[in-house]
N, C-alpha and C positions, 0 to 999 in steps of 0.2 A: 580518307585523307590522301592526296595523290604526295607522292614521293618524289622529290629532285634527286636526277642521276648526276646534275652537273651546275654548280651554285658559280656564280663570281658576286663578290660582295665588293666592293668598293674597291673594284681595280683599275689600276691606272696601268699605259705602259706607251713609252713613246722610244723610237726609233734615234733620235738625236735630240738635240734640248731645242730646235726649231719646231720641231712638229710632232704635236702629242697623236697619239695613233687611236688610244682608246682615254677618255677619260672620268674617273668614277663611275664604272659603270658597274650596275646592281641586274642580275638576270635567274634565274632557275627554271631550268626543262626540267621537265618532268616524265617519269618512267612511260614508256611507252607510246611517247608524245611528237607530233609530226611538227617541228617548226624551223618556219621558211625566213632565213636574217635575208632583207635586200636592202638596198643603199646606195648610192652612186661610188664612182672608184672614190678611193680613199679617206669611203667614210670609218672604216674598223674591221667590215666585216671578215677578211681575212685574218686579220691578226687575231681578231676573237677565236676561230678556228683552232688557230697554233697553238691558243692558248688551253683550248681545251686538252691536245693532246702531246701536253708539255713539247713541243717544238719550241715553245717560248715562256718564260716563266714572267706573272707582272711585276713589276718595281715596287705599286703599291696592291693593298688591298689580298685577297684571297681568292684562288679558282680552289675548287674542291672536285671531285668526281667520283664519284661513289663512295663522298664519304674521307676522300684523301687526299691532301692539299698535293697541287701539284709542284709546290716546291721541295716537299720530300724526295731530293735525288734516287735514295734508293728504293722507291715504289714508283718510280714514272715505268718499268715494262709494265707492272701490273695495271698501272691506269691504261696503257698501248692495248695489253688484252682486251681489256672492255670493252677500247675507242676505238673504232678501225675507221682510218681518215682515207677519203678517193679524192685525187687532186684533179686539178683541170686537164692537163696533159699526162693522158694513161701512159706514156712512151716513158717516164719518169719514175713508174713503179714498176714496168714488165723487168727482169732480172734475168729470167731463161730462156732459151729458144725454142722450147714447147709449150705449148698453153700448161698442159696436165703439172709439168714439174714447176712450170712457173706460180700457178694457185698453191704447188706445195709447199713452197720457198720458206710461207710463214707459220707453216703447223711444226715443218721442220728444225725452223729452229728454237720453235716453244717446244722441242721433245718429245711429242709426240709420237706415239709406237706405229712404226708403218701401218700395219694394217687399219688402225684408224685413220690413218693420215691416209689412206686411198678410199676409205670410205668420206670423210670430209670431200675432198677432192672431187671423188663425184657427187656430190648432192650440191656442192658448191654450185659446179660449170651445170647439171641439169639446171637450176633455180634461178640461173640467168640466161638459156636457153643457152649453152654453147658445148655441150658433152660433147654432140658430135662433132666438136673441133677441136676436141682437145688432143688429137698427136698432130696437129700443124702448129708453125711456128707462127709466134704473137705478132711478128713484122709483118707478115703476108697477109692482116685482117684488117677489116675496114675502122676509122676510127671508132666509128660505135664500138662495133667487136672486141677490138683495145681495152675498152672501156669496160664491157662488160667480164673481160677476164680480170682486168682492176679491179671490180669485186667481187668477183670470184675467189679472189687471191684474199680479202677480206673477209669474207664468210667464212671460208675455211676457216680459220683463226675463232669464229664464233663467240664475235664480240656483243656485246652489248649496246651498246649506238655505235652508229655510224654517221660521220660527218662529211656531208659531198662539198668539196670548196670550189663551187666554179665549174662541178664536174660534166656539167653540158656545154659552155661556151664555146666549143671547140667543134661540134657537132654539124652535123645538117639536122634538119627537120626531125626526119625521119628517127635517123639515130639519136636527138633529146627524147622522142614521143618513145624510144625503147628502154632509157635510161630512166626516164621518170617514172616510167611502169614499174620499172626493178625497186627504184625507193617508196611507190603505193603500195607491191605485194611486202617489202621487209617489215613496213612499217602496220599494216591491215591485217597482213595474214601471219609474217612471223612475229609481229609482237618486238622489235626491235625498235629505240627510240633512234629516231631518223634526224639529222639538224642539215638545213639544204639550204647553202649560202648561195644565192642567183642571183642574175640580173633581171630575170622574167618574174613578170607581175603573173602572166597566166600560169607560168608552176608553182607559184606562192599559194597561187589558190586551191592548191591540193591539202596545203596545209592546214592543222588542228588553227597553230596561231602563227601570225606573220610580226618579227620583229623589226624596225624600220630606223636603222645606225644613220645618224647625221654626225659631220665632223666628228666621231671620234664617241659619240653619246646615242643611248638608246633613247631616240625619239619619241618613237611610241609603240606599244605591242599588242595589236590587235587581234580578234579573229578575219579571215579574209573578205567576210560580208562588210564589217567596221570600216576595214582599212576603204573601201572601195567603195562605201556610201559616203565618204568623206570628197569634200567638192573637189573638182579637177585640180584644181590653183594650186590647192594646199600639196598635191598629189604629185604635179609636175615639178613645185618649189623643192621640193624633197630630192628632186632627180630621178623620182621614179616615174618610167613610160610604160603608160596601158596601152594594150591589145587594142587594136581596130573596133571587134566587138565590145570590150569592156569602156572603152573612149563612149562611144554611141551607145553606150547602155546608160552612162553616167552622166550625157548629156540630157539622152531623154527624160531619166529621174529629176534633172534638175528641173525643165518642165513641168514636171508633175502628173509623168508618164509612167505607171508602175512597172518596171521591162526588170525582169530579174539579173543580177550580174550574174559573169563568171558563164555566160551560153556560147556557145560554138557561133558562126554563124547562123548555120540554120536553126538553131533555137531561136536567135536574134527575131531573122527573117518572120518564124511562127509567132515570136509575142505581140510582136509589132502589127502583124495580121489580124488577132487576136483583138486588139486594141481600136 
């Protein structure tokens, strides 16, 4: 039987009595489990974020995580252990002027006995490829780099999920395709459940299951084959925008073109040859 690390059962929470932010919504991830919330701006998906890692507590209804409502004020560090959240703008959590003492920030003030705390530290920065930068300062690195010491500084801490809000939007290319690498090894090879809030349809599809937030409600939660055999209309209506390749993959299926989703282009190019 698979395990939820993170339940909301019938929460509501809105921002001013204009506009409800999340409404009745019912969700559970489950241990070890890759899933991608996307949604146009101001369908929820942030707030749901905060929600999990009591940044915001809902009005109605119940978030739990691992087991522990997050309205209990005096267990929200212990849900923070568990939850380590990467925000879109890394410049918002570097804290030091070295990489190495900045990843320590959070061991250090969970108590940590130094010499674990420099063992962390480095398994952290090698596991996002940036050891060998860690005695330079975190202003002097490129946003990717940023980024990748943002969770670095998260591993350390050696939580239990990790929840990315946004945390490529800010990117070039390059530096999302190193970012998203870092959330397929936590999630594949360490065994950490991963929740990756994006605007991109193509990193959704990295995901086990893709949840899909309208105004405020969980639409619908698929796996990313589901989400992306569903016809374009329904797809654009939602405010979500597919990839060039996944557009022309979905077009041809509606033909009655068998061309698999979710291909590079040149897989595209090969099906299509193929065909």
């Amino acid at each position: 039987m698979e395990t939820p690390v993170v339940t909301f059962d019938a929460v509501t929470f809105s921002y001013n009595e204009e506009a409800m932010a999340l409404h009745d919504v019912n969700l559970s991830v489950n241990k070890g489990e890759y899933l991608a919330i996307v949604g146009k701006n101001g369908s929820g998906k942030s707030t749901l974020a905060k929600l999990i890692n009591c940044l915001l507590t809902p009005q109605k209804g119940t978030v739990t995580v691992f087991g522990i409502s997050t309205a209990e004020e005096k267990r929200v560090m212990e849900i923070r252990r568990k939850v380590g959240m990467v925000f879109q703008n890394p410049d918002n959590q570097i804290v030091a002027s070295v990489v190495e003492e900045d990843v320590a920030f959070g061991p250090e003030n969970l108590g940590i006995a130094p010499k674990e705390i420099r063992t962390r530290v480095d398994e952290a920065l090698k596991a996002v490829g940036m050891y060998d930068e860690r005695k330079r300062s975190p202003h002097m690195l490129s946003g990717g780099q940023k980024q990748r010491v943002a969770i670095a500084g998260i591993l350390a801490m050696q939580p239990e999920v990790v929840v990315f809000d946004e945390s490529t939007s800010m990117l070039d290319p390059r530096g999302r395709k190193d970012i998203t690498d870092i959330m397929e090894m936590l999630n594949r090879t360490m065994g950490i459940t991963v929740i990756h809030i994006t605007h991109s349809m193509e990193e959704a599809m990295m995901a086990d299951r893709v949840l899909v937030m309208e105004d405020g409600t969980c639409r619908m939660l698929m796996t990313p084959d589901e989400i992306f055999n569903l016809p374009i209309e329904e797809l654009t209506a939602l405010g979500l925008e597919l990839p060039f390749t996944m557009e022309m993959a979905a077009l041809l299926k509606q033909e009655g073109l068998n061309v698999p989703m979710g291909t590079d282009l040149n897989g595209l190019v090969d099906a299509i040859c193929q065909l």
